[in-house]
Kinemage of the C-alpha trace (Angstrom):
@kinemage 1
@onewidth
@group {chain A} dominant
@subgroup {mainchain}
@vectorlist {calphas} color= white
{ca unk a 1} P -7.374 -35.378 -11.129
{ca unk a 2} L -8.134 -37.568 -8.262
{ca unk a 3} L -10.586 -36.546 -5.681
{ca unk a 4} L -7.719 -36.800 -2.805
{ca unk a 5} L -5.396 -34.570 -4.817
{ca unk a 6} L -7.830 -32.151 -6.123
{ca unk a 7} L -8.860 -31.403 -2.342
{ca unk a 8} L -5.070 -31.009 -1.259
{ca unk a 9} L -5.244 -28.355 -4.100
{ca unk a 10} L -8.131 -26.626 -3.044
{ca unk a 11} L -7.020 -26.652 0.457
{ca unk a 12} L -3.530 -24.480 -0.136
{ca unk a 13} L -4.999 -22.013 -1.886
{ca unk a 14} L -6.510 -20.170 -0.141
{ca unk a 15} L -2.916 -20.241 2.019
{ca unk a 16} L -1.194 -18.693 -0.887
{ca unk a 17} L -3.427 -16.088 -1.489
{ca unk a 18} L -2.696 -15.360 1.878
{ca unk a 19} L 0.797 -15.311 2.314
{ca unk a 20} L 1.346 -12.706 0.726
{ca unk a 21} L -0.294 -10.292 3.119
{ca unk a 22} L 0.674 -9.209 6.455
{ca unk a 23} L -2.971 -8.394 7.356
{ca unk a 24} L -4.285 -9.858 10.206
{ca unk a 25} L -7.931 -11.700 9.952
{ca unk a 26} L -10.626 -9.336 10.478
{ca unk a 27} L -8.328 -6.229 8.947
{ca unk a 28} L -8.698 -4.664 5.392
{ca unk a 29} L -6.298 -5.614 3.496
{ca unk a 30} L -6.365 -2.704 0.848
{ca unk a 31} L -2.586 -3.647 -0.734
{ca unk a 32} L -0.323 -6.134 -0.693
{ca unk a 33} L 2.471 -7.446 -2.554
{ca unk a 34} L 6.113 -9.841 -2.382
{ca unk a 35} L 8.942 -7.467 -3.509
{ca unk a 36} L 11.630 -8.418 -4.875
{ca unk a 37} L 13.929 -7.157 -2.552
{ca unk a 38} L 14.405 -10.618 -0.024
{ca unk a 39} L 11.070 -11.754 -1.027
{ca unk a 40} L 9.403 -9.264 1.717
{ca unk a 41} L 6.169 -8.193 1.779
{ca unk a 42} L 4.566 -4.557 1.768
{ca unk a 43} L 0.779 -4.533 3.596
{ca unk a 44} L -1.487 -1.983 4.067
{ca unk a 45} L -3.811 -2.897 6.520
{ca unk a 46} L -7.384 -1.215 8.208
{ca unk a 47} L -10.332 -0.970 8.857
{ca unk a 48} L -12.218 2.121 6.288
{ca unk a 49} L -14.850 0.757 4.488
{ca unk a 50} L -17.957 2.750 2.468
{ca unk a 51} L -15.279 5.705 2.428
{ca unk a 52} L -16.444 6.456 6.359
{ca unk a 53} L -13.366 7.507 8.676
{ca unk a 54} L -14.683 7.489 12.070
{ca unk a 55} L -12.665 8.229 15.675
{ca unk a 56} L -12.724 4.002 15.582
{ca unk a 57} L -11.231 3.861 11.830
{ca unk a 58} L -7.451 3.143 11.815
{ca unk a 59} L -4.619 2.125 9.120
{ca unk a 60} L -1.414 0.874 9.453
{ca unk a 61} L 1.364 0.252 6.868
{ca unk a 62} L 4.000 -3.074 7.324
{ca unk a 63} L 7.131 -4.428 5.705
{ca unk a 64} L 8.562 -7.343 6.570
{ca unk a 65} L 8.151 -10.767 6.148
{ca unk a 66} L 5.682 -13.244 7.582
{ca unk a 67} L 5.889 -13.243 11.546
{ca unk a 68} L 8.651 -10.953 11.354
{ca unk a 69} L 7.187 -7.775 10.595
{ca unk a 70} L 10.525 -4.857 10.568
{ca unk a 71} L 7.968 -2.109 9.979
{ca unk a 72} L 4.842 -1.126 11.256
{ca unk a 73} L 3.531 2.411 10.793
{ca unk a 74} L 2.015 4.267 13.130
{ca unk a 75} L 2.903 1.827 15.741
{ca unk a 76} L -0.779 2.467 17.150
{ca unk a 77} L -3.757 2.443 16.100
{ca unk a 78} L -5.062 5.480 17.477
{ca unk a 79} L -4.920 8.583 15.230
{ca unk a 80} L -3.041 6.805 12.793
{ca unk a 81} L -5.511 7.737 10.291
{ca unk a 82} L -4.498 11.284 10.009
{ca unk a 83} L -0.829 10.477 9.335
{ca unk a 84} L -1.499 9.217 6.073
{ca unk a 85} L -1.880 11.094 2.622
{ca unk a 86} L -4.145 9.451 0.117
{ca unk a 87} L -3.567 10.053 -3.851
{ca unk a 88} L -5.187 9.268 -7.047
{ca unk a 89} L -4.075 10.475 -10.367
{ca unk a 90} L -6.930 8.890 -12.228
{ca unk a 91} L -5.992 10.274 -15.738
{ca unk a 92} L -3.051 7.665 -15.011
{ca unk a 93} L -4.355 4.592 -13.424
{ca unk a 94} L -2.116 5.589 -10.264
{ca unk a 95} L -2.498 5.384 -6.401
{ca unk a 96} L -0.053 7.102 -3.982
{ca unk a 97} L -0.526 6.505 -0.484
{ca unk a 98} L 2.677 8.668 1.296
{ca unk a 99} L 3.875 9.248 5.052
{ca unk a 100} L 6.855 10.725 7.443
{ca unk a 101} L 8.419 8.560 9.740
{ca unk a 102} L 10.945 9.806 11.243
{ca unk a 103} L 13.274 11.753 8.478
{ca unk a 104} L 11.854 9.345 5.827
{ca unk a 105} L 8.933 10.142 3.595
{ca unk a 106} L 7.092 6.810 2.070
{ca unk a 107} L 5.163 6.376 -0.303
{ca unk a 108} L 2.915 3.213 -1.338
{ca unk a 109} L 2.023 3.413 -5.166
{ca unk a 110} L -0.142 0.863 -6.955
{ca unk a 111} L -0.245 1.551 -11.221
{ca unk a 112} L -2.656 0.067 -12.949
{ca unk a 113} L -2.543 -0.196 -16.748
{ca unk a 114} L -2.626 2.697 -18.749
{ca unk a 115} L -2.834 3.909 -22.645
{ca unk a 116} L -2.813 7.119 -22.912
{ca unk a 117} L -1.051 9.807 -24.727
{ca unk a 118} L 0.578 12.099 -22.111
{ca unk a 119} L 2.363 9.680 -20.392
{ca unk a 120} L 4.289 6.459 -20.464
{ca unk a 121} L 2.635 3.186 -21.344
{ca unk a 122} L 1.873 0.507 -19.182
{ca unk a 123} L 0.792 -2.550 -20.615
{ca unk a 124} L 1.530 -4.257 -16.689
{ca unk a 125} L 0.331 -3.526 -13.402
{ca unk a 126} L 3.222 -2.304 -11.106
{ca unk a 127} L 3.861 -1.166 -7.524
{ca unk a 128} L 6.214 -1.064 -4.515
{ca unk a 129} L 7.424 1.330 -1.789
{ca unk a 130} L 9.769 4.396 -2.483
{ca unk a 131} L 11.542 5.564 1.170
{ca unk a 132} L 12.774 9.420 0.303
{ca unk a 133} L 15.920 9.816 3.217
{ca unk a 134} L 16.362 13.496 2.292
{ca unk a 135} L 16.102 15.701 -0.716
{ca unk a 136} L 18.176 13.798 -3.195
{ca unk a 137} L 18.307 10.041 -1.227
{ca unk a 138} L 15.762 7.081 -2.082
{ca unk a 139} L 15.243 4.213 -2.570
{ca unk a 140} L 12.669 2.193 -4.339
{ca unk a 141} L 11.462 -1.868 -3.268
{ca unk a 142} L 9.289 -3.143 -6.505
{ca unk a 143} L 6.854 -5.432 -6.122
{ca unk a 144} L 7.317 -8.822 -8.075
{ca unk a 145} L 3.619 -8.963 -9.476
{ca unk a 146} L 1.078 -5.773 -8.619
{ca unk a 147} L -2.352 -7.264 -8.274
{ca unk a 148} L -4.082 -4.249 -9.609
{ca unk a 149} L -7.476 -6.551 -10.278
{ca unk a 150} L -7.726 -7.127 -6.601
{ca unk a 151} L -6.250 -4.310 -4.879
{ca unk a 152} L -6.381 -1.226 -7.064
{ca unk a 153} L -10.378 -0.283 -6.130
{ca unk a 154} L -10.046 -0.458 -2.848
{ca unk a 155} L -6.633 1.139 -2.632
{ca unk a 156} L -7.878 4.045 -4.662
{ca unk a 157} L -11.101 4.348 -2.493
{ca unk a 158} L -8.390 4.429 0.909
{ca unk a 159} L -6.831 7.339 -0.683
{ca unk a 160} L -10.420 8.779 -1.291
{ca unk a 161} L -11.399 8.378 1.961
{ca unk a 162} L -7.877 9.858 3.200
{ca unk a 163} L -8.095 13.019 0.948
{ca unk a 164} L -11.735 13.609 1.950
{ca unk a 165} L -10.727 13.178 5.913
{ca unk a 166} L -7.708 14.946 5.872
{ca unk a 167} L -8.246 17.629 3.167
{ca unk a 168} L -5.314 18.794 1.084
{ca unk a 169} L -2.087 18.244 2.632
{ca unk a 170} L 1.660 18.254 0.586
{ca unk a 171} L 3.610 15.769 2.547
{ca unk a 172} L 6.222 15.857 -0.140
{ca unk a 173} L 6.361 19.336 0.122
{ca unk a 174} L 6.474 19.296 4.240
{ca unk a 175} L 9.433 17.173 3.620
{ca unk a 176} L 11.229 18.499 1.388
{ca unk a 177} L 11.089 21.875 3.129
{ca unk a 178} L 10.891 20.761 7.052
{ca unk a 179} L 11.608 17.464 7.862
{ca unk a 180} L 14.467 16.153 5.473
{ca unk a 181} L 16.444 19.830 6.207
């Protein structure tokens, strides 16, 4: 490859690796993904890092595409950290990052491979957004590719840090029993 061409090459990619994020520079970018769904893109974007939640730490989730963002949750950063659950089934290779807005209950999920026994094998990574809209309502936005070698460590350690913050909490179960009545 020529020196001119191998440089062009080198230059846009870094811009792909980007595009698929709606993370601003400077922010965490603890998931992302294209869905399949219109080509938009699910972010989940912060600032937690060595597990610490402080009164400065914030998160915010965002769907959308590229400079046209349809969804940002909380629309502030301020206590947005304690409107979040956090999730990790471990035995499974599976993070589950959920929250109410409005009558819908979301949840973020990130699977990583997994071989074992008491469950269904995954020989892919997978992920995407599931919006419940009442007790027997959803509807599920897969991601095209789940980067589980980039994302699913510090995804996992977000819903660490969430679960460790804001102690046990059921939002399914707040849903299904308050909100979605």
């Amino acid at each position: 490859m020529k020196p001119l061409a191998l440089a062009v090459v080198m230059l846009t990619l870094p811009c792909v690796g980007l595009s698929q994020t709606l993370c601003r520079p400077g922010e965490i970018d603890y998931f992302s993904c294209e869905t399949t769904a219109n080509r938009k893109i699910v972010s989940v974007c912060g600032n937690i890092t060595d597990h610490e939640i402080t009164s400065e730490s914030w998160l915010q989730y965002r769907f959308g595409k590229k400079g046209a963002i349809e969804l940002s949750y909380p629309p502030k950063a301020s206590g947005s950290v304690e409107k979040f659950e956090g999730n990790n089934f471990g035995k499974y290779n599976v993070a589950d990052l959920r929250f109410i807005s409005g009558r819908t209950l979301y949840g973020v999920e990130l699977n990583d491979t997994y071989s074992g026994d008491d469950a269904q094998q995954r020989d892919q990574p997978s992920g995407g957004v599931t919006a419940h809209l009442g007790k027997t309502k959803h509807l599920s936005i897969e991601c095209k590719t789940a980067n589980a070698s980039k994302y699913f460590r510090v995804f996992s350690d977000l819903n660490t840090s969430l679960r460790a913050h804001n102690g046990e909490t059921d939002f399914l179960y707040h849903f299904l029993n308050h909100v979605s009545k």
